[in-house]
C-alpha positions in Angstrom: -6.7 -23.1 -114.8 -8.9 -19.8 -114.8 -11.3 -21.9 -112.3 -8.4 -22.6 -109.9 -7.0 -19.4 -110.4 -10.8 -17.9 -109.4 -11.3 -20.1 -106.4 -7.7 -19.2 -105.2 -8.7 -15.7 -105.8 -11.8 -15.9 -103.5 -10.8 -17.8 -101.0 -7.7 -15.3 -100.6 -10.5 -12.6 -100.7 -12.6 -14.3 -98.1 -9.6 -15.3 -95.7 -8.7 -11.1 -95.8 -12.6 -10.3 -95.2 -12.8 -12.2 -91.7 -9.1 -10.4 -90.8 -10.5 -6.9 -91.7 -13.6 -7.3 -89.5 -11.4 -8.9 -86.3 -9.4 -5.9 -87.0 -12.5 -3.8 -86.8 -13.9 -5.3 -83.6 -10.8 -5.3 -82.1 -10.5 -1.5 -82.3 -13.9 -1.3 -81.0 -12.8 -3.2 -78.4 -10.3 -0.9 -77.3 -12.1 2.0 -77.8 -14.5 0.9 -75.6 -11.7 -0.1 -73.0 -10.1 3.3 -73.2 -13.2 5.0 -73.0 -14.1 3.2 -69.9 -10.4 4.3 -68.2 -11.2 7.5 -69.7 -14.8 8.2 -67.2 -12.7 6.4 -64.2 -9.1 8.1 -64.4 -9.5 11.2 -66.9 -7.8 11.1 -70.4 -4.4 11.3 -69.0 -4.3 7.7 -67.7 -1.8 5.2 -68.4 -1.5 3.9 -71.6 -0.7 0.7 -69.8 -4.2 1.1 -68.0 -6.0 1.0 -71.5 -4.2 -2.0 -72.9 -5.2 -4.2 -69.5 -8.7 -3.6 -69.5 -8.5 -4.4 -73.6 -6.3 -7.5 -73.4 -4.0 -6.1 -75.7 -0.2 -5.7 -75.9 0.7 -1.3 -75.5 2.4 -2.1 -79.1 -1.1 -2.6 -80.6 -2.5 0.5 -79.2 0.3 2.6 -80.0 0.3 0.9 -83.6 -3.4 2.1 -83.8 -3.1 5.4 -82.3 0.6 6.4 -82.5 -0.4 9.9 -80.0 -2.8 10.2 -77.2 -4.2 13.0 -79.0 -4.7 10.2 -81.7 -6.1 8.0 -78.9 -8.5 10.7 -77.6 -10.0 12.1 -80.7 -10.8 8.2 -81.7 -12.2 8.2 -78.4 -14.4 11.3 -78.7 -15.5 10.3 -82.5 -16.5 6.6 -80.9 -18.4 8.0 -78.3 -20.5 10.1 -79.9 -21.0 7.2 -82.6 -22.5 5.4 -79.8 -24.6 8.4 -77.9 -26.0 8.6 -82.1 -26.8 5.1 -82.5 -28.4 4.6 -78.9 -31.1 7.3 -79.4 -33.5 5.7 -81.8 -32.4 2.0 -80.2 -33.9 3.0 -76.8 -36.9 4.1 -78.5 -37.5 1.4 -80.3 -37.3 -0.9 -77.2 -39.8 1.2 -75.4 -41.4 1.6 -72.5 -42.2 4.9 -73.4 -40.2 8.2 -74.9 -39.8 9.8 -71.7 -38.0 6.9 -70.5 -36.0 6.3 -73.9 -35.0 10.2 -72.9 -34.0 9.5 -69.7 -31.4 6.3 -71.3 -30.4 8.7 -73.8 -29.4 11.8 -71.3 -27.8 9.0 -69.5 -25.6 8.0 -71.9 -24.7 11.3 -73.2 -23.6 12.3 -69.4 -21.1 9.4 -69.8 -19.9 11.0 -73.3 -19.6 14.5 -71.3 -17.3 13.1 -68.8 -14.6 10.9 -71.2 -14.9 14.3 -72.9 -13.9 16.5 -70.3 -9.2 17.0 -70.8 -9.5 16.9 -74.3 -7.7 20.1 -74.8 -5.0 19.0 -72.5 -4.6 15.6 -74.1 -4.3 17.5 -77.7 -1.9 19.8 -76.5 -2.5 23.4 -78.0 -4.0 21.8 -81.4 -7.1 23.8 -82.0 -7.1 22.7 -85.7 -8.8 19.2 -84.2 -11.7 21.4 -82.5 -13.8 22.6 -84.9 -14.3 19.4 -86.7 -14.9 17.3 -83.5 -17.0 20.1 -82.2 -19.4 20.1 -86.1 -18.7 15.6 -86.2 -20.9 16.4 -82.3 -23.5 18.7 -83.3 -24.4 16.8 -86.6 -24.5 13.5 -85.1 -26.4 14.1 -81.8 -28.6 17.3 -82.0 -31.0 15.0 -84.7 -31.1 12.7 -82.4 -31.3 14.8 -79.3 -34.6 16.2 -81.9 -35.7 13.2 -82.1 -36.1 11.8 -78.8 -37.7 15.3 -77.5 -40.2 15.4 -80.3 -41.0 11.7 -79.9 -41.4 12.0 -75.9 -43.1 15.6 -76.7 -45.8 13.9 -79.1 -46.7 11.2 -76.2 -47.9 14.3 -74.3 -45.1 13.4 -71.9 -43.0 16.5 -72.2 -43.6 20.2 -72.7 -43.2 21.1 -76.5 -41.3 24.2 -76.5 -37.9 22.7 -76.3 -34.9 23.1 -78.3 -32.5 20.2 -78.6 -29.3 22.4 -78.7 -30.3 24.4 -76.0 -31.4 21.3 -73.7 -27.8 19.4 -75.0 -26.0 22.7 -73.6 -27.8 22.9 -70.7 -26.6 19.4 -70.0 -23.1 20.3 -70.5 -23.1 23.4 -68.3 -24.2 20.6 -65.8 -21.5 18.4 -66.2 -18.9 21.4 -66.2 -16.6 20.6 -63.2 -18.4 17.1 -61.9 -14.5 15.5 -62.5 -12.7 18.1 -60.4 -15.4 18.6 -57.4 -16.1 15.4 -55.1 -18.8 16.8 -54.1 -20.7 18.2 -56.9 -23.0 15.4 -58.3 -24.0 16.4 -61.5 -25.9 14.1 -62.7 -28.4 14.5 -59.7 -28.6 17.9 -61.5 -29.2 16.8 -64.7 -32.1 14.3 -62.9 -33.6 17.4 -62.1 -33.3 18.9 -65.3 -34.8 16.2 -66.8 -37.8 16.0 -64.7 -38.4 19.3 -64.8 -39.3 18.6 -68.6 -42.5 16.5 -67.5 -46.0 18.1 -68.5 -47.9 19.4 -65.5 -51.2 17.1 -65.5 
């Protein structure tokens, strides 16, 4: 009886485990959707929008994220997850620091851009800013360290660089680049980036 009981018991347990984790990928999933319709059409897009380029039904997104201020801050966390992860990914997988940089200052360009409407999209509620703004700073500027000391220590870069100030340099850049046609910031931030190289 306890055995049966036991077996019932785990193989309730490992029927839930499987659920929780489609759950989990399925959010990821539409994180990664909304974030993508985030860069092409600014935070204000159509719900409807996010659920096509997830697959989903709009009930499961607004069962996830009941706001769009819910939706964006998810958004915003996910992102920067990401831009965290990707740093010591790219250089581990080489060719060289500098170019692991170069990936990395990528990536984070992308994250600048979903970024930019966030205070529209969370309508007047500055109590979300300043722990989005400290979740940024301590998930990114180690890395940001990281990948500068890494490319720095190859001889590739100069060595008198501070992450924060290079990260808000970036985001100076990218100030604008949704609302201007003609301003290409990322050319810009090309040219930032290069302008890091050690003169031989």
């Amino acid at each position: 009886m306890n055995d049966s009981g036991q077996s019932a018991g785990s193989s309730a347990r490992s029927s839930a485990r499987p659920k929780r984790k489609d759950a989990r990928r399925n959010q990821q999933a539409l994180l990664d959707a909304a974030a993508e319709v985030f860069v092409s059409s600014g935070v204000d897009a159509p719900v409807r929008d996010i659920a096509a380029k997830a697959g989903v039904g709009m009930g499961t997104i607004y069962r996830h994220f009941p706001t769009r201020a819910d939706l964006v801050i998810a958004v915003y966390r996910h992102q920067v997850d990401a831009c965290a992860e990707a740093g010591p990914a790219l250089l581990a997988a080489g060719p060289t620091p500098h170019a692991a940089l170069v990936r990395w200052v990528d990536l984070f360009v992308d994250f600048l851009v979903t970024k930019h409407g966030l205070a529209t999209a969370m309508q007047g509620d500055s109590t979300c800013f300043g722990p989005l703004h400290t979740y940024f700073l301590d998930r990114l500027l180690p890395v940001c360290t990281q990948l500068l000391e890494a490319a720095a220590a190859s001889g590739e870069i100069r060595s008198d660089l501070d992450a924060y100030q290079f990260m808000r340099g970036i985001g100076n850049l990218c100030v604008g680049a949704d609302s201007d046609p003609r301003y290409d910031a990322r050319r810009l931030v090309a040219l930032l980036v290069a302008g890091l190289r050690q003169p031989h």
